[in-house]
C-alpha positions, 0 to 999 in steps of 0.5 A: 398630497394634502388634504383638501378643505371643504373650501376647495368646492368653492374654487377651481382646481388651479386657485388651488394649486396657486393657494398651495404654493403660496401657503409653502412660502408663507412659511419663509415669508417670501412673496412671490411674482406670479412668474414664480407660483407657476415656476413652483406649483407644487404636484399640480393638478393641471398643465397650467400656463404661466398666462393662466396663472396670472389670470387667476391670481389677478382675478380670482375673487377666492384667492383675492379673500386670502391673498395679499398683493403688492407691486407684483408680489404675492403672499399670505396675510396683510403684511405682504409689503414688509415682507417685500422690503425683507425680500429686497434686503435679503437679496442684497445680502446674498448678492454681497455673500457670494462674493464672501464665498469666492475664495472658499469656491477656490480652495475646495474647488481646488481639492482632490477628490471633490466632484461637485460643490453646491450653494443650497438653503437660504442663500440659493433662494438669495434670501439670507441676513448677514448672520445667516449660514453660506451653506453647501452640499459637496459631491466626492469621488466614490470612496472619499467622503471622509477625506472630503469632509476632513479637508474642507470642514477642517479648514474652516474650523482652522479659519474659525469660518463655522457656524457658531464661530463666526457671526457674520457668513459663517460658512457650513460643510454639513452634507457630502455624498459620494457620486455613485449615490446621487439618489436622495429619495432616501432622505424623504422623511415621509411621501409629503417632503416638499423642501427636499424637492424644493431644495434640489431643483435649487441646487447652485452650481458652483464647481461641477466636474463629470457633469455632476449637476446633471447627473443629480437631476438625471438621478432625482427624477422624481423633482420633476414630477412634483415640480414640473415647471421647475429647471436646474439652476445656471449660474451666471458665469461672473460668479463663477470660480475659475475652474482650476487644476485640483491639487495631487492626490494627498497621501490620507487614509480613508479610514483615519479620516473617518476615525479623527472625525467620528472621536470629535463628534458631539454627544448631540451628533453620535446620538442622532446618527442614523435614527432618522434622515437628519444626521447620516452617517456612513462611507458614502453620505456624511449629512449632519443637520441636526437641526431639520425643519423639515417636520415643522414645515410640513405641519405649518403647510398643513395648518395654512391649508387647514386654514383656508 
């Protein structure tokens, strides 16, 4: 993992393993419960207990120097306050924004040929303003990703839903795969990917059929490994759509998916494909996040650590 500052002499093993979690949230400017820096502590060094990671996080006079607390929250710098008032106001979004998000659960859950659909990203943290994208990953039977892709994406552009059409809840279908290649350890972008694990163990159940939800944590292993304390997401039943009848098989082609789709590729798009884990593009995994962050927030973890 990363290197460890001259500093860490100063400090037992598990302030340091409390630092490294706060300094990851920092980057979101999400103050955490000491409940949740033991949920996420990332690849720790010791089976630490949630009452021992209390103990030191009340104190230890090493992270008291760096870290701020407030009402229970804790966090990088001295505006942890604020960022607690942004934390409650973000959570109020994301609470409104699911049911924004019913009626698309009903259509796509509604689908052929659609296995699973995810809320992933910022609304899975429910930490999202109004502007923010309702982002999802949807899983497909093996052999139909395009027409997957075609159906839902499609009919968002029809309602004006995207990102960069709608200003208020836009809704992003940007990442399908099929289910026969649940195994996303390709997409690290380098051994040190925290926000893809991050990100799996906090995929949102929304429409599950087969068990997808498991079968992804049964094929993503390697989470558990670098976030042991960490469990898949059950979501509350109330927020759930009705499981309904998918439609009959829809007569598409496969292969006239792909080619409507692929002439309506931007420039930006057809030029990212395929050089690195950002824009995938093939028959079993169609993921188009041009705009990954994922390099920024390795770098900013590293300086924040650095800096300690």
């Amino acid at each position: 993992m990363f290197a460890e500052p001259e500093s860490i002499s100063l400090a037992s093993v598990l302030e340091w393993d409390c630092w490294r979690v706060l300094a990851y949230f920092s980057y979101f400017k999400y103050p955490l419960t000491a409940f949740e820096v033991w949920k996420w502590l990332y690849m720790p060094e010791g089976q630490w207990t949630l009452a021992e990671v209390v103990e030191v996080l009340q104190n230890s006079s090493w992270l008291n120097e760096r870290v701020s607390s407030k009402n229970g929250f804790y966090a990088l710098g001295i505006d942890v306050e604020e960022q607690l008032k942004d934390r409650q106001l973000r959570l109020h979004d994301a609470l409104r924004k699911y049911g924004v998000l019913t009626p698309v659960l009903k259509y796509l859950g509604r689908l052929p040929f659609v296995e699973g659909v995810f809320v992933c990203n910022s609304l899975a943290w429910h930490h999202t303003n109004a502007e923010s994208d309702i982002d999802l990953f949807i899983v497909t039977k093996p052999g139909r990703t395009w027409t997957v892709r075609l159906l839902a994406a499609g009919m968002m552009a029809l309602l004006r839903k995207r990102p960069g059409e709608a200003k208020i809840d836009p809704v992003c279908c940007s990442f399908f795969v099929d289910g026969d290649h649940l195994d996303l350890a390709s997409l690290k972008i380098d051994e040190q990917d925290p926000y893809l694990a991050f990100w799996l163990a906090t995929l949102v159940p929304m429409v599950d059929r087969k068990g997808i939800a498991n079968r992804l944590r049964v094929m993503n292993r390697w989470v558990d490994e670098v976030l042991p304390n960490a469990k898949g997401v059950v979501r509350a039943s109330r927020w759930l759509p009705k499981q309904m009848r998918a439609w009959p098989l829809l007569m598409i082609n496969e292969g006239k998916a792909r080619v409507i789709q692929e002439k309506r590729f931007t420039k930006v798009i057809k030029e990212m494909k395929n050089v690195d884990t950002r824009v995938v593009v093939n028959d079993s995994m169609l993921k188009f996040h041009e705009n990954d962050r994922r390099a920024e927030i390795i770098q900013a973890l590293a300086d924040n650590l650095c800096a300690s």
